[in-house]
DRENMARTI-118541 format. One record per residue (C-alpha): x, y, z; residue number from 1. Coordinates in pm, 1 decimal, decimal comma. Layout:
BEGIN
FILUM       east      north         up   num
FILUM          X          Y          Z   NUM
...
This chain:
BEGIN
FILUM       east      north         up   num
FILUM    11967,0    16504,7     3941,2     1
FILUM    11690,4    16290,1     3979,7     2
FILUM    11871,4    16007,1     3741,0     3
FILUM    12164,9    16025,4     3988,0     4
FILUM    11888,0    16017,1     4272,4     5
FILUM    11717,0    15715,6     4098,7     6
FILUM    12007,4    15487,5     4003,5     7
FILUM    12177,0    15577,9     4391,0     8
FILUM    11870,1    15359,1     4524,4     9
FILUM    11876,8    15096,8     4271,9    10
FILUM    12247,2    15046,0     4308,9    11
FILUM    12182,7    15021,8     4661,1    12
FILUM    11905,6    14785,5     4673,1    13
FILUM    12131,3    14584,6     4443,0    14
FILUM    12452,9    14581,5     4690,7    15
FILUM    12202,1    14533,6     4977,4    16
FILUM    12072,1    14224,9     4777,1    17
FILUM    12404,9    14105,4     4707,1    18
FILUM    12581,4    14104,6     5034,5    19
FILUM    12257,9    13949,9     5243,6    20
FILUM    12437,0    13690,3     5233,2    21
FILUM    12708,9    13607,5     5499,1    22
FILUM    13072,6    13581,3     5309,5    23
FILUM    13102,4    13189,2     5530,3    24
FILUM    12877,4    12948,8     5703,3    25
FILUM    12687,9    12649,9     5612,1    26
FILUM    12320,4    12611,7     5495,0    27
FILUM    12061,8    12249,2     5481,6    28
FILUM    11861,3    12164,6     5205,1    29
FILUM    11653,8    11929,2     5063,6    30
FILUM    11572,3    11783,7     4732,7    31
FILUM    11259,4    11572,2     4572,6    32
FILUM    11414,7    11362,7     4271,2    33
FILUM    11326,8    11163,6     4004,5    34
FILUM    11579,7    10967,6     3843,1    35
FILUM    11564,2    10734,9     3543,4    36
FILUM    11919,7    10536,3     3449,3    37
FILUM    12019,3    10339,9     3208,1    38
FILUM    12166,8    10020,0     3347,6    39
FILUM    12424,0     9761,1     3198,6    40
FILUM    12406,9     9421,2     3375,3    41
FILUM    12727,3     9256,8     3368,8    42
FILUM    12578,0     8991,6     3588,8    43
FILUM    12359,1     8890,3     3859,9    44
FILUM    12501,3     9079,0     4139,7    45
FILUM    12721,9     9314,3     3911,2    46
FILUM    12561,5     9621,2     3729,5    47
FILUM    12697,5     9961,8     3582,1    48
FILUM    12469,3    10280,8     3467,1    49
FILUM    12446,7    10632,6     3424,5    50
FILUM    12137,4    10884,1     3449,3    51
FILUM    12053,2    11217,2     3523,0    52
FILUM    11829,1    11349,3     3815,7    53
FILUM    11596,6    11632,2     3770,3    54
FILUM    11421,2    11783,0     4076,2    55
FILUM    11317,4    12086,8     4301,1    56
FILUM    11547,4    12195,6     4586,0    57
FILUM    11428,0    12365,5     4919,1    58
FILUM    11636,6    12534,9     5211,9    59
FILUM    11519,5    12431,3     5559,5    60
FILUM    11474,6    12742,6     5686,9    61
FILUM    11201,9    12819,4     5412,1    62
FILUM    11460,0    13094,9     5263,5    63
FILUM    11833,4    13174,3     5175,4    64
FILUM    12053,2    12940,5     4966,3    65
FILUM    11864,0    12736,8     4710,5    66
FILUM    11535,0    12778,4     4857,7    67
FILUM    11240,0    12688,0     4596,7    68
FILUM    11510,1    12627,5     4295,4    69
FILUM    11569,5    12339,8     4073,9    70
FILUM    11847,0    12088,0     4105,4    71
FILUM    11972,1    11864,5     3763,5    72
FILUM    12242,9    11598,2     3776,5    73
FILUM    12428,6    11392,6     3606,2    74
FILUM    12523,8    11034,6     3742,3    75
FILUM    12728,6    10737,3     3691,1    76
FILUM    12726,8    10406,3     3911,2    77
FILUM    12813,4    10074,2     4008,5    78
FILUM    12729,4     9834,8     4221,3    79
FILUM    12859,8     9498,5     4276,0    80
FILUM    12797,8     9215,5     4567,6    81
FILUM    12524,5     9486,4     4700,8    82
FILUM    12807,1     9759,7     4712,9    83
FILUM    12746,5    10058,3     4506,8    84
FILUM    12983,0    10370,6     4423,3    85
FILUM    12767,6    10661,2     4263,5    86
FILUM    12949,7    10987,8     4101,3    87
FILUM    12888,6    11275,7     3925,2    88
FILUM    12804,0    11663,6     3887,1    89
FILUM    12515,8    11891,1     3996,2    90
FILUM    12384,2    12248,9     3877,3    91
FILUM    12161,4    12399,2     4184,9    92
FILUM    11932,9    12694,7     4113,7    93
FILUM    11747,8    12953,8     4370,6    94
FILUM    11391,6    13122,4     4270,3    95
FILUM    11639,5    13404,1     4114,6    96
FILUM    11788,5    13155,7     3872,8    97
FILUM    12109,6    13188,8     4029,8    98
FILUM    12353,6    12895,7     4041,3    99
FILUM    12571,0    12670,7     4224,0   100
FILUM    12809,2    12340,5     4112,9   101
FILUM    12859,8    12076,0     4254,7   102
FILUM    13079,9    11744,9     4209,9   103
FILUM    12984,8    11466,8     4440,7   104
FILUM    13070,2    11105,2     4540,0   105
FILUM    12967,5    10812,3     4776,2   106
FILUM    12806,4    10510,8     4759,6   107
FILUM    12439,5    10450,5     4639,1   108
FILUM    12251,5    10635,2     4968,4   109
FILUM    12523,6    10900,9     5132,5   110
FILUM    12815,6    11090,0     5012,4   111
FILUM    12981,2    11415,9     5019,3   112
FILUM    12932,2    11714,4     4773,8   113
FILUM    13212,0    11962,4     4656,2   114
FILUM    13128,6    12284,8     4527,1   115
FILUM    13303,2    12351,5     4202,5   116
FILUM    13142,2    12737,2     4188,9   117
FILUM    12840,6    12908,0     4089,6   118
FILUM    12679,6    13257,1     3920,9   119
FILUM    12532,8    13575,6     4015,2   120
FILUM    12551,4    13572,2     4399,2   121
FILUM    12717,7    13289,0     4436,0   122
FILUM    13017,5    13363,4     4196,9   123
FILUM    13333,2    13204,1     4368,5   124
FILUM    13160,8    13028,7     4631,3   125
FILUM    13380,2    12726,4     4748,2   126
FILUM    13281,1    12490,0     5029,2   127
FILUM    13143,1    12106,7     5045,4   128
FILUM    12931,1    11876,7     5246,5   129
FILUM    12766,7    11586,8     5340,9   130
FILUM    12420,5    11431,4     5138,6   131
FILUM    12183,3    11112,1     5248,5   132
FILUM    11922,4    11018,1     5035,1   133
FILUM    11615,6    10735,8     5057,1   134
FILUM    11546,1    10603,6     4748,2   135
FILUM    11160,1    10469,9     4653,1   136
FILUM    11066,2    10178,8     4426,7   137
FILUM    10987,6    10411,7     4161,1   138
FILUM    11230,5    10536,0     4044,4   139
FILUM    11250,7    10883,3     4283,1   140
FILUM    11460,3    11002,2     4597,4   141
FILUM    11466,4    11228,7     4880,7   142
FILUM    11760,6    11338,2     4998,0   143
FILUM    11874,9    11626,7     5254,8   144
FILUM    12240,1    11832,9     5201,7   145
FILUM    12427,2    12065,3     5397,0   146
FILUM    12710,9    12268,1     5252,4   147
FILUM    12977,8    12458,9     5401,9   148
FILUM    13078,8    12721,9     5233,4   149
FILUM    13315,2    13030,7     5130,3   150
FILUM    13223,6    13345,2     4939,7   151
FILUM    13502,3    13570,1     4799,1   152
């Protein structure tokens, strides 16, 4: 009796934990980055690369979606006559380790994200959004994100 007592709680605390989350809506968050590509030259205004971006990911409401996780991407790019296309794919973590996708695409500052799905609690989340990011001499970025999304 008190095993069927004991796991009754868990299993709710679990289901509680679970569902906190509403099933739609949309959630901001920012990201630190650093980002070191490797970069072909074709010519003076004409250049091609790839990279990945490593960095730590905070909601802006200091909990919920993503809040205090890590974010890694991979990235290709181009820019030519001071025009750049950037593209790639994303893996977002929260503090429980739990993950989201992402594909994105835009031009060397702002573009939009897709989510491609996720794990644990986000496990057949859909949804997508907008990104803008500053980029600094050295090498890092800041950027901010919103996502709309859908959970089965």
């Amino acid at each position: 009796m008190k095993i069927k007592y004991i796991f009754s709680i868990t299993l709710s605390f679990f289901l509680i934990s679970v569902s906190s989350y509403a099933k739609s809506g949309k959630f901001d968050f920012h990201t630190g980055w650093s980002f070191k590509p490797d970069i072909v030259q074709i010519s003076d205004n004409h250049m091609i690369g790839s990279g990945k971006a490593l960095g730590a990911t905070f909601n802006d409401k200091g909990e919920g979606f993503l809040h205090n996780g890590e974010g890694a991407c991979v990235v290709s790019f181009e820019v030519k006559d001071g025009k750049g296309e950037n593209k790639g794919y994303c893996t977002w973590s929260d503090s429980d380790g739990d993950h989201i996708f992402t594909s994105f695409i835009g031009d060397t500052v702002q573009g939009t994200n897709t989510i491609t799905g996720g794990t644990g609690k986000y496990t057949g989340i859909t949804g997508n959004g907008p990104w803008v990011c500053k980029n600094f001499a050295n090498g890092a970025s800041s950027c901010k994100q919103s996502l709309s999304y859908k959970l089965p």
